[in-house]
mmCIF file as gemmi writes it, N, C-alpha and C atoms, coordinates in Angstrom:
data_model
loop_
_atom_site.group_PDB
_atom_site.id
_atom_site.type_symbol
_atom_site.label_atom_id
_atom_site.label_alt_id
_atom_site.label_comp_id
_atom_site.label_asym_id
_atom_site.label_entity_id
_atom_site.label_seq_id
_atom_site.pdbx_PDB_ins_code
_atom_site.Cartn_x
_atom_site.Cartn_y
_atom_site.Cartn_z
_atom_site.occupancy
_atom_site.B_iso_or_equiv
_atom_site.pdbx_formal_charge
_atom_site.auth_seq_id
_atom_site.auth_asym_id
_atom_site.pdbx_PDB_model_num
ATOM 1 N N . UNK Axp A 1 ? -13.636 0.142 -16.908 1 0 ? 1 A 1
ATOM 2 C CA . UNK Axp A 1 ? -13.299 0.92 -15.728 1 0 ? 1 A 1
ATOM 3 C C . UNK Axp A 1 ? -11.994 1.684 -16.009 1 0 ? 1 A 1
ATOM 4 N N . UNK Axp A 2 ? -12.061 2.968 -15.76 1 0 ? 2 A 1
ATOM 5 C CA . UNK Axp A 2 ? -10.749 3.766 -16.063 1 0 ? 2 A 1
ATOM 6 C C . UNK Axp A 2 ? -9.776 3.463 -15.128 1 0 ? 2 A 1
ATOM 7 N N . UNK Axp A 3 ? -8.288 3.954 -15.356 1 0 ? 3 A 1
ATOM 8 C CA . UNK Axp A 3 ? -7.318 3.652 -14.149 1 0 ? 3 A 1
ATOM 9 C C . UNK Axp A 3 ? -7.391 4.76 -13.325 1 0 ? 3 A 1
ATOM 10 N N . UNK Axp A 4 ? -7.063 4.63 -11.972 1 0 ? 4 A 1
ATOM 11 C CA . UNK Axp A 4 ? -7.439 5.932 -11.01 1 0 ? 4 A 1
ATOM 12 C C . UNK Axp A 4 ? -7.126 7.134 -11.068 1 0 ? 4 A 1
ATOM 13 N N . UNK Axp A 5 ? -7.647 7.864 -10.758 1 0 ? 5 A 1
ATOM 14 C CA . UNK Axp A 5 ? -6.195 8.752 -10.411 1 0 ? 5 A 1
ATOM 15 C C . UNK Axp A 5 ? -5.174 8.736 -10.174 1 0 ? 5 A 1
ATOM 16 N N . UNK Axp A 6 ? -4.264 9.657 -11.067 1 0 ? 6 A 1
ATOM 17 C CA . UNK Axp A 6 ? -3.109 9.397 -10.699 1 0 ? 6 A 1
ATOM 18 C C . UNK Axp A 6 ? -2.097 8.589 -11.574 1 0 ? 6 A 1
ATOM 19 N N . UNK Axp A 7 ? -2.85 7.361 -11.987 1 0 ? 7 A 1
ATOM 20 C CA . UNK Axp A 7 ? -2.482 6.841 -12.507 1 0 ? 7 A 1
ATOM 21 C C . UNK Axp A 7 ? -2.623 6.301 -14.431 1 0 ? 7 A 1
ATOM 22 N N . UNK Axp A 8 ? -1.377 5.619 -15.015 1 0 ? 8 A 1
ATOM 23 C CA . UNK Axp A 8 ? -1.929 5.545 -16.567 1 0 ? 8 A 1
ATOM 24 C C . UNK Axp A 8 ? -1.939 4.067 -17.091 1 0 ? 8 A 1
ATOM 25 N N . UNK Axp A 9 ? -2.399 3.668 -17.95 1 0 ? 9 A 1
ATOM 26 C CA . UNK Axp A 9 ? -2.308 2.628 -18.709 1 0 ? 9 A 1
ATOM 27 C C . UNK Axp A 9 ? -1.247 2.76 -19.836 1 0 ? 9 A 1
ATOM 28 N N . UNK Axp A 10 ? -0.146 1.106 -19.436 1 0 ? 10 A 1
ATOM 29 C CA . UNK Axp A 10 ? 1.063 2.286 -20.511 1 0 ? 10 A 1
ATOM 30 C C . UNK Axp A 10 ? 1.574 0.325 -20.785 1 0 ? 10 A 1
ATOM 31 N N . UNK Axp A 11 ? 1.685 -0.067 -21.577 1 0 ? 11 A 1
ATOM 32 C CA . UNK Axp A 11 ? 1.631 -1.529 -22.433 1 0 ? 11 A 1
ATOM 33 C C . UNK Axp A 11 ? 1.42 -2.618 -20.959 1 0 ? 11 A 1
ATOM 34 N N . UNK Axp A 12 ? -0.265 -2.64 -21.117 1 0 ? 12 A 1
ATOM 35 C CA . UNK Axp A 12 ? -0.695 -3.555 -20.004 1 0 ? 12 A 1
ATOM 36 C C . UNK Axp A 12 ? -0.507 -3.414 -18.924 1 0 ? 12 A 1
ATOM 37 N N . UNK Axp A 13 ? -0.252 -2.234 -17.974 1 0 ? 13 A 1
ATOM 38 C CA . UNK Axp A 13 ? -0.062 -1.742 -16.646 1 0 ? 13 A 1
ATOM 39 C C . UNK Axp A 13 ? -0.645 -0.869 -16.751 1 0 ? 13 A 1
ATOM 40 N N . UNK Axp A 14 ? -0.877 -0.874 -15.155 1 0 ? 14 A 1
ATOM 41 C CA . UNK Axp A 14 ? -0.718 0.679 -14.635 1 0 ? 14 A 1
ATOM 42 C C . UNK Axp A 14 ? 0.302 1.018 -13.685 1 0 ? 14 A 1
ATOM 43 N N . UNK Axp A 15 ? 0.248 2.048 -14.598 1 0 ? 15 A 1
ATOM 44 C CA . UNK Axp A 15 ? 1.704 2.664 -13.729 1 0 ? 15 A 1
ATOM 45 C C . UNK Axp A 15 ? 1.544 3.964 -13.504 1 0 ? 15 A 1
ATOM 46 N N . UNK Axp A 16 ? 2.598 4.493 -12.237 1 0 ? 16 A 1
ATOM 47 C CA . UNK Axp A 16 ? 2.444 5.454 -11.777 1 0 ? 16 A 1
ATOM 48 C C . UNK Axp A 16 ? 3.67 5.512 -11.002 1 0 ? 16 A 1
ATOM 49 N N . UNK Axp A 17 ? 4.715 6.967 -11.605 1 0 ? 17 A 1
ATOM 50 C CA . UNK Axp A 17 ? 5.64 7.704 -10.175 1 0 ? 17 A 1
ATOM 51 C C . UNK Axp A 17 ? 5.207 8.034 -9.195 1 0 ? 17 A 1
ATOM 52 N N . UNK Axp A 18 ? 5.755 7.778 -8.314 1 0 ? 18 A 1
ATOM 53 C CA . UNK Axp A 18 ? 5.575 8.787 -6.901 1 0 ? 18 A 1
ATOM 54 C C . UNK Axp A 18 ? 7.24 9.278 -6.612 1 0 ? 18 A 1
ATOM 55 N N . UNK Axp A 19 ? 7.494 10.235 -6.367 1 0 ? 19 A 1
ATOM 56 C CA . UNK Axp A 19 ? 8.767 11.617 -6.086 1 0 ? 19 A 1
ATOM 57 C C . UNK Axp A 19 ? 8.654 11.69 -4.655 1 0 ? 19 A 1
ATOM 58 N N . UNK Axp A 20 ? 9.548 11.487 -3.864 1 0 ? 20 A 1
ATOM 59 C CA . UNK Axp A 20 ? 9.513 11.44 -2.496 1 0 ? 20 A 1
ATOM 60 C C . UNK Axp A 20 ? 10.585 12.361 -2.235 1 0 ? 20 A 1
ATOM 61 N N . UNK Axp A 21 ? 10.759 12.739 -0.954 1 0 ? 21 A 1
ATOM 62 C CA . UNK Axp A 21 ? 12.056 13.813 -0.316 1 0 ? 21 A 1
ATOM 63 C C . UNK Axp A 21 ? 12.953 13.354 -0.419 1 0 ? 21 A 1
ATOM 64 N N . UNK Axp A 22 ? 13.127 12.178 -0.651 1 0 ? 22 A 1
ATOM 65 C CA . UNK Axp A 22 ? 14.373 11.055 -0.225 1 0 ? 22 A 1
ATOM 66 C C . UNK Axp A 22 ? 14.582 9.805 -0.194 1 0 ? 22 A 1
ATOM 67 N N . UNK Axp A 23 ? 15.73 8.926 -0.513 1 0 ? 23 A 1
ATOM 68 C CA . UNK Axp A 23 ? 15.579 7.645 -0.4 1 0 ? 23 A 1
ATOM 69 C C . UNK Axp A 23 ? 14.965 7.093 0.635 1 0 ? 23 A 1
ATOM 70 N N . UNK Axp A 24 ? 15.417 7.263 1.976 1 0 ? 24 A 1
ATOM 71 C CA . UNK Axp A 24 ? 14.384 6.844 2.919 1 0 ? 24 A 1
ATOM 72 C C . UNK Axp A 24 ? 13.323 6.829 2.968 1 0 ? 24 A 1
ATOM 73 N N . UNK Axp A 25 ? 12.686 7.917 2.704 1 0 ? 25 A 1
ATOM 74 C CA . UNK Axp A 25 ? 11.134 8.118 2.291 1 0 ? 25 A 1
ATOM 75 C C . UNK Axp A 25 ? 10.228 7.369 0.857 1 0 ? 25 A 1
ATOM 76 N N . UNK Axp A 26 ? 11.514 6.926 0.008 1 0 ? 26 A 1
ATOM 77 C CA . UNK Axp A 26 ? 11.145 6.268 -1.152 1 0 ? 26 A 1
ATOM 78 C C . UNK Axp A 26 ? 11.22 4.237 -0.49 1 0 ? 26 A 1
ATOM 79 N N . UNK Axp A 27 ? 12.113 4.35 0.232 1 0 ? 27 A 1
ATOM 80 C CA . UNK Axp A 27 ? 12.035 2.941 1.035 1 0 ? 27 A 1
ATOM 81 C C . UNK Axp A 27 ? 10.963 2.893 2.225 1 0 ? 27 A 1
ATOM 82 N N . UNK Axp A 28 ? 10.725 3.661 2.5 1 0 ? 28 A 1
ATOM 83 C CA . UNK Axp A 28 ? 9.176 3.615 3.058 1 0 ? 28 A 1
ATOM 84 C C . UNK Axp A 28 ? 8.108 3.07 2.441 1 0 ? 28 A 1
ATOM 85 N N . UNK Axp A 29 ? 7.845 4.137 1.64 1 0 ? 29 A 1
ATOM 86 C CA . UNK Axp A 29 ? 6.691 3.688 0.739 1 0 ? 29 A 1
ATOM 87 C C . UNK Axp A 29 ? 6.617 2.2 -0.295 1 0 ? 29 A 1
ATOM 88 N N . UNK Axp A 30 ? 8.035 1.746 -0.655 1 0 ? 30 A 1
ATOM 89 C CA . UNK Axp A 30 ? 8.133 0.629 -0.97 1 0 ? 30 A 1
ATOM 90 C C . UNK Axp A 30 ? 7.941 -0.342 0.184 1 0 ? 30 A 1
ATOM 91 N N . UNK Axp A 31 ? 8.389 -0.068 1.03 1 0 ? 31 A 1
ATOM 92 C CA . UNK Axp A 31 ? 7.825 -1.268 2.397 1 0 ? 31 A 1
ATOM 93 C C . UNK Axp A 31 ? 6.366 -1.929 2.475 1 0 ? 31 A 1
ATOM 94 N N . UNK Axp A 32 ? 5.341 -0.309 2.355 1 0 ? 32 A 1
ATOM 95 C CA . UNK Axp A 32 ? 4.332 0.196 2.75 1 0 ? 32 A 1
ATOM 96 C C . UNK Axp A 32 ? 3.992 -1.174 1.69 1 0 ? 32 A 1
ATOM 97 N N . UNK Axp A 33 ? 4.347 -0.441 -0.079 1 0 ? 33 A 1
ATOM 98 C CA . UNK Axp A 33 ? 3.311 -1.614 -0.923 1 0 ? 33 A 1
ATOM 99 C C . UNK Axp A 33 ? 3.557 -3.1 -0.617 1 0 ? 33 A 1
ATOM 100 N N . UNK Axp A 34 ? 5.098 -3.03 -0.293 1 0 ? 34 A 1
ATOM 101 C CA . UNK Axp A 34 ? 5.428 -4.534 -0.373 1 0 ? 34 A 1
ATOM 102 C C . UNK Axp A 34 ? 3.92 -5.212 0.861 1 0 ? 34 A 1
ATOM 103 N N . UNK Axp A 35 ? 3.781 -4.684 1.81 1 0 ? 35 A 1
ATOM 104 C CA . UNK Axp A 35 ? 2.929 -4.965 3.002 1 0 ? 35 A 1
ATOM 105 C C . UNK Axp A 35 ? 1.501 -5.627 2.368 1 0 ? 35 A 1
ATOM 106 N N . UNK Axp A 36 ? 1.232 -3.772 1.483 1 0 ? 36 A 1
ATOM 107 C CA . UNK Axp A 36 ? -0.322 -4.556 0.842 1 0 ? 36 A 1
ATOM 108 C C . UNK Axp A 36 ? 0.025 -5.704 -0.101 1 0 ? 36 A 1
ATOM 109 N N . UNK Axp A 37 ? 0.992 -5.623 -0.922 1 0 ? 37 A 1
ATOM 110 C CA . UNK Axp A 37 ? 0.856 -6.82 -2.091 1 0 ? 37 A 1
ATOM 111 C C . UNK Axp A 37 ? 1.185 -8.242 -1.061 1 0 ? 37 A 1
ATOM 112 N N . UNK Axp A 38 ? 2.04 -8.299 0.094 1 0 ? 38 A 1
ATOM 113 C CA . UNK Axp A 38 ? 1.834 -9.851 0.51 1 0 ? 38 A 1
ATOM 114 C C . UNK Axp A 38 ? 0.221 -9.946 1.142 1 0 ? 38 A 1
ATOM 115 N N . UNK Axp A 39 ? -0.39 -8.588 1.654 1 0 ? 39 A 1
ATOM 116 C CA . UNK Axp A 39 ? -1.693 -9.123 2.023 1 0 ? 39 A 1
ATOM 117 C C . UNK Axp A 39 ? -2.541 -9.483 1.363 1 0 ? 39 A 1
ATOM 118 N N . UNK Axp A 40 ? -2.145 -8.873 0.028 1 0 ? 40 A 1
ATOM 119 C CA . UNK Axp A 40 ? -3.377 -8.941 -1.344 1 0 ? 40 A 1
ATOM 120 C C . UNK Axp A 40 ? -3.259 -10.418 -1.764 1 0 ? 40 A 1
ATOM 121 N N . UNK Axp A 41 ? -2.076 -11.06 -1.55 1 0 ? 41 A 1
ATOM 122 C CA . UNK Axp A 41 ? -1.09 -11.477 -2.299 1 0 ? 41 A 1
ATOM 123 C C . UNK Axp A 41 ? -1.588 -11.662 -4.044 1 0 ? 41 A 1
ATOM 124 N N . UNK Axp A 42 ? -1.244 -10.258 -4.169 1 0 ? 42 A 1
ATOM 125 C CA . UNK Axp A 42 ? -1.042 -9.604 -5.458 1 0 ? 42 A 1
ATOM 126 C C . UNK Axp A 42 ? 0.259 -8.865 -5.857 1 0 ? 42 A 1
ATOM 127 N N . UNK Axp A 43 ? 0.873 -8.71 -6.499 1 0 ? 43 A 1
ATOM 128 C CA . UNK Axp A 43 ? 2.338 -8.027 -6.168 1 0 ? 43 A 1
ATOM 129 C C . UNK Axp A 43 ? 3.168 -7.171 -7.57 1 0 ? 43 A 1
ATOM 130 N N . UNK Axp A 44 ? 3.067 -6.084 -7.463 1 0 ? 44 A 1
ATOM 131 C CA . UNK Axp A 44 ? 3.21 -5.165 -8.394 1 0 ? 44 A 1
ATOM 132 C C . UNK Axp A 44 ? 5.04 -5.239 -9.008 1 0 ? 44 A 1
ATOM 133 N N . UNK Axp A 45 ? 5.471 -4.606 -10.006 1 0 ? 45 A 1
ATOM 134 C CA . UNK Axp A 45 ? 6.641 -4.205 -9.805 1 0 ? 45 A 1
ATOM 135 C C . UNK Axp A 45 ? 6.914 -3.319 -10.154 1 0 ? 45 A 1
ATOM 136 N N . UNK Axp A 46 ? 8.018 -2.727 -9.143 1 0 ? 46 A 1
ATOM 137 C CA . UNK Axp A 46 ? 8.667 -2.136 -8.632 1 0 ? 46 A 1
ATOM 138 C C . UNK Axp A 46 ? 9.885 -1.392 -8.51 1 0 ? 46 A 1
ATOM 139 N N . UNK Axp A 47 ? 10.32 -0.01 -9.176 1 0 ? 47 A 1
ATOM 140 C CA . UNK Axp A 47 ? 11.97 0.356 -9.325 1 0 ? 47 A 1
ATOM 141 C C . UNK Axp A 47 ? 11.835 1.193 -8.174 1 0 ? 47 A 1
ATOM 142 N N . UNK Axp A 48 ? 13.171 1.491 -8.211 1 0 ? 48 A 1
ATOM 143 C CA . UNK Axp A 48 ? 13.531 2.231 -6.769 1 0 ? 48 A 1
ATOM 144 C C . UNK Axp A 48 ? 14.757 3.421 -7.689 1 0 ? 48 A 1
ATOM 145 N N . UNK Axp A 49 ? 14.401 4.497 -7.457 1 0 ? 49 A 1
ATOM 146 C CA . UNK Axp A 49 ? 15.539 5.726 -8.24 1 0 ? 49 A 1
ATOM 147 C C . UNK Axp A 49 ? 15.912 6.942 -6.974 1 0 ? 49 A 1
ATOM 148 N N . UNK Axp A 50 ? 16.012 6.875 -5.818 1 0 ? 50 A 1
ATOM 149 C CA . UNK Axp A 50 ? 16.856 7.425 -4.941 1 0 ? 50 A 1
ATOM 150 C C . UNK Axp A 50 ? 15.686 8.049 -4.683 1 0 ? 50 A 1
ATOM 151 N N . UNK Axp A 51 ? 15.077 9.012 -4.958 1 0 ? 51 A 1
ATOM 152 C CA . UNK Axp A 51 ? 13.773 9.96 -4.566 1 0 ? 51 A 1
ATOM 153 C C . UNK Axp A 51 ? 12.469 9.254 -5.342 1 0 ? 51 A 1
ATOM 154 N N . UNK Axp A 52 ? 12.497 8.418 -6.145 1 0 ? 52 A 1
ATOM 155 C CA . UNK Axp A 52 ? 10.761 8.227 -6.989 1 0 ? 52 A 1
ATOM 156 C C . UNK Axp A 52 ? 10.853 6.882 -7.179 1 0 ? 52 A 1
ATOM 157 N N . UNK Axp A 53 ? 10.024 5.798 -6.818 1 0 ? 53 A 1
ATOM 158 C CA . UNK Axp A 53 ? 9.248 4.836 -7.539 1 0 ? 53 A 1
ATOM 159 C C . UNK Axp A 53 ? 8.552 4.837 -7.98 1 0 ? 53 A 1
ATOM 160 N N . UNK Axp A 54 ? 8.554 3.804 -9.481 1 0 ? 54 A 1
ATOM 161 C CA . UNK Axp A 54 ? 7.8 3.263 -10.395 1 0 ? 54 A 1
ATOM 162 C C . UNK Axp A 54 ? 7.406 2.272 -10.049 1 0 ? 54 A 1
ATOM 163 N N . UNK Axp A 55 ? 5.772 2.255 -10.217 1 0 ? 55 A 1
ATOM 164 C CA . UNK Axp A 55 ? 4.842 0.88 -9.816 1 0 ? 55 A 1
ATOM 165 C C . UNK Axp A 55 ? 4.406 0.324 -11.098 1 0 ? 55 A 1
ATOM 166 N N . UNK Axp A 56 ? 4.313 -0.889 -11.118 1 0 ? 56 A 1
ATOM 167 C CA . UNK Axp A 56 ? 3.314 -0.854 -12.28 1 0 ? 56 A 1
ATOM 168 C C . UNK Axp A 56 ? 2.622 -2.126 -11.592 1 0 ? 56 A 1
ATOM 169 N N . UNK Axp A 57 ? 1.254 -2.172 -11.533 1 0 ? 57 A 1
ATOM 170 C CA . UNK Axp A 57 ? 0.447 -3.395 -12.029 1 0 ? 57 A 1
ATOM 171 C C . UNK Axp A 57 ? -0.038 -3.69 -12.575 1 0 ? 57 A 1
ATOM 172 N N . UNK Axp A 58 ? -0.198 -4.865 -12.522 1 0 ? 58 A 1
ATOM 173 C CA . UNK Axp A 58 ? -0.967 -5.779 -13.961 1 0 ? 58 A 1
ATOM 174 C C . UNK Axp A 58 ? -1.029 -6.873 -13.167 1 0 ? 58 A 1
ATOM 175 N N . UNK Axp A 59 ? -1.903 -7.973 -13.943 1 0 ? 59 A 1
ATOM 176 C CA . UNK Axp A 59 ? -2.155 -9.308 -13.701 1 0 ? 59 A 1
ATOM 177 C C . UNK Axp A 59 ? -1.755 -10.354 -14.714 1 0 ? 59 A 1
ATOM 178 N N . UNK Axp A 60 ? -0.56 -11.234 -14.319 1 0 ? 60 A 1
ATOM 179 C CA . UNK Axp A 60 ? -0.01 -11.985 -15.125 1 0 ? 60 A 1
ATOM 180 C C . UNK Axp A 60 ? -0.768 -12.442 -16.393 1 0 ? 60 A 1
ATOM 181 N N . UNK Axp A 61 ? -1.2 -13.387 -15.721 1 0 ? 61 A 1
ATOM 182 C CA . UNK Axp A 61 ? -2.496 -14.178 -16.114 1 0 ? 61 A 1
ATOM 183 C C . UNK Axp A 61 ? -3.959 -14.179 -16.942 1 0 ? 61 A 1
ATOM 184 N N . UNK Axp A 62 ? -3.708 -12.749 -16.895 1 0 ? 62 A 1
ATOM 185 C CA . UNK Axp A 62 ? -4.954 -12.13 -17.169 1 0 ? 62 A 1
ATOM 186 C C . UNK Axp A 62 ? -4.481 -11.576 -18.599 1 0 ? 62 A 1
ATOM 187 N N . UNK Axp A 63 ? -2.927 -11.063 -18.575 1 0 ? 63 A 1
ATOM 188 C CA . UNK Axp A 63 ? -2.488 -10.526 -19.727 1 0 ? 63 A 1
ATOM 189 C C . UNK Axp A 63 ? -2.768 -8.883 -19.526 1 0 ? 63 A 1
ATOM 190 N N . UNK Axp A 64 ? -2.6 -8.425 -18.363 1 0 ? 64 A 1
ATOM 191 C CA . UNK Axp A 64 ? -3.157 -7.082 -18.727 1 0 ? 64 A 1
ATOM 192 C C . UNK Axp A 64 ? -3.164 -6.667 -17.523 1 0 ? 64 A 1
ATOM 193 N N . UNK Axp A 65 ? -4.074 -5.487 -17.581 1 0 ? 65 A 1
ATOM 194 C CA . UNK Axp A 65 ? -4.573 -4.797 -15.875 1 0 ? 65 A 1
ATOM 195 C C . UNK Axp A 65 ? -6.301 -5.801 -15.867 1 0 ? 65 A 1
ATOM 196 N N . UNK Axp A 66 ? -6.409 -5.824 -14.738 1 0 ? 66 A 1
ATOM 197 C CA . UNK Axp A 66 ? -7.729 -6.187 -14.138 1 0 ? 66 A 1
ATOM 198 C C . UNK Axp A 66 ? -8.591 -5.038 -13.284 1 0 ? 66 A 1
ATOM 199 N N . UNK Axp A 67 ? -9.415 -5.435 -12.56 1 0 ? 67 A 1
ATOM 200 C CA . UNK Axp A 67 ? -9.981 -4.571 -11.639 1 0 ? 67 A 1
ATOM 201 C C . UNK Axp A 67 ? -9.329 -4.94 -10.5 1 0 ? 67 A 1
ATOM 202 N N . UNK Axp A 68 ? -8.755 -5.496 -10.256 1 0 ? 68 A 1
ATOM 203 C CA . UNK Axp A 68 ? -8.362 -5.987 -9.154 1 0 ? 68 A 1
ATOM 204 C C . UNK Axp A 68 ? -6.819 -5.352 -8.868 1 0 ? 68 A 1
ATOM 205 N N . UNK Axp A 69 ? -6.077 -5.208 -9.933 1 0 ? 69 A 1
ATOM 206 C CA . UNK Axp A 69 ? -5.171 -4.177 -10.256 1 0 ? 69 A 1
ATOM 207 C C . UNK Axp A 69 ? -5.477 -2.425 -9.793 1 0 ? 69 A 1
ATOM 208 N N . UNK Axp A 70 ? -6.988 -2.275 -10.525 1 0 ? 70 A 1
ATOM 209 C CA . UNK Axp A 70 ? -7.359 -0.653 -10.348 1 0 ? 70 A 1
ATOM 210 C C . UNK Axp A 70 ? -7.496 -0.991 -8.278 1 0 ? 70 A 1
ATOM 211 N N . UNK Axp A 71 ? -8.119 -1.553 -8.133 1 0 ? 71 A 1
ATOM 212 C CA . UNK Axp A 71 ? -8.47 -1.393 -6.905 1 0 ? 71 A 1
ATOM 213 C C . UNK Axp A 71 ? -6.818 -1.394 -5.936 1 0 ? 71 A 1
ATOM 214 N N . UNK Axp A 72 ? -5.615 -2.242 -6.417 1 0 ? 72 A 1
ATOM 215 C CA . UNK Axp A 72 ? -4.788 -2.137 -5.69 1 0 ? 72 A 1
ATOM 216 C C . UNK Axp A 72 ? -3.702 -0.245 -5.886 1 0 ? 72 A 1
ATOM 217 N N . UNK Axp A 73 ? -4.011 -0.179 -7.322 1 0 ? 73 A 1
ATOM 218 C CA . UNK Axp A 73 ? -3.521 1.078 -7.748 1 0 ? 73 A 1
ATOM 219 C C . UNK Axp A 73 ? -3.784 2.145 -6.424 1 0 ? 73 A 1
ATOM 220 N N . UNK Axp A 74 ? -5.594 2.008 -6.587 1 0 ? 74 A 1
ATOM 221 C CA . UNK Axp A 74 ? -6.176 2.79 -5.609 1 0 ? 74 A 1
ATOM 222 C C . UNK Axp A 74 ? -5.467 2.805 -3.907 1 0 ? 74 A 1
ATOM 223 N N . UNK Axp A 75 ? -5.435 1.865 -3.459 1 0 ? 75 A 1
ATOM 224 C CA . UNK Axp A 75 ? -5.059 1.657 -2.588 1 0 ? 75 A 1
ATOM 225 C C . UNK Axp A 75 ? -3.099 2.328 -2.168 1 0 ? 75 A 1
ATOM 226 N N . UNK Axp A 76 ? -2.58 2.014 -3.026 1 0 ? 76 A 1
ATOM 227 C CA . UNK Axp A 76 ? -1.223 2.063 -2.967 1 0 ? 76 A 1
ATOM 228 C C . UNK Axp A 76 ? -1.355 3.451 -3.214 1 0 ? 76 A 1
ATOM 229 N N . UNK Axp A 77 ? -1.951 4.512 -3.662 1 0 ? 77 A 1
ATOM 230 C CA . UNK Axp A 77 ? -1.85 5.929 -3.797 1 0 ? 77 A 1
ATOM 231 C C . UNK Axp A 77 ? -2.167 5.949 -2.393 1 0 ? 77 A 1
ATOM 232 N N . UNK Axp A 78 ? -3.523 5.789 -1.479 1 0 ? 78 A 1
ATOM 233 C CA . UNK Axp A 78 ? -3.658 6.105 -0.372 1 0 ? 78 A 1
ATOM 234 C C . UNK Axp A 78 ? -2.563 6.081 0.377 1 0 ? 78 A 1
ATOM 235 N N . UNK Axp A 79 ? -1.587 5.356 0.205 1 0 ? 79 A 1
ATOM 236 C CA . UNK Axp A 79 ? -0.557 4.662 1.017 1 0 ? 79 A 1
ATOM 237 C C . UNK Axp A 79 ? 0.82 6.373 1.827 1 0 ? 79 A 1
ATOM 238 N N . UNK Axp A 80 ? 0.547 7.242 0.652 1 0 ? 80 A 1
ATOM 239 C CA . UNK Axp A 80 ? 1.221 8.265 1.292 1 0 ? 80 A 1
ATOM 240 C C . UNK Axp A 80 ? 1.307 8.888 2.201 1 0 ? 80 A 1
């Protein structure tokens, strides 16, 4: 299964920037994932650079990305 849109495979993640207007708007959207990953309880990580976060997931355990990863990728893009 490829990684979504949007997103790349880059040493066992996927990862993906998102560029926002602003820190506030970049602490938004970090809220937003933090929300899905305690519902998933799946939980990505996470930088914070004043306008853009970096996501990456993967699955510990697994050693890698899963599908379960693509599907949260998916999700966390909707999140804008």
């Amino acid at each position: 299964m490829a990684a979504p849109e949007g997103w790349t495979e880059q040493e066992g993640a996927l990862v993906r920037e998102f560029r926002l207007p602003g820190f506030r708007e970049a602490i938004v959207l970090v809220n937003r994932i933090a929300d899905l990953a305690e519902s998933e309880n799946h939980h990505p990580d996470l930088e914070i650079h004043y306008d853009r976060v970096l996501v990456r997931w993967w699955t510990h355990t697994a050693g890698g990305v899963t599908d379960r990863d693509r599907e949260l990728a998916a999700k966390t893009s909707e999140l804008l």
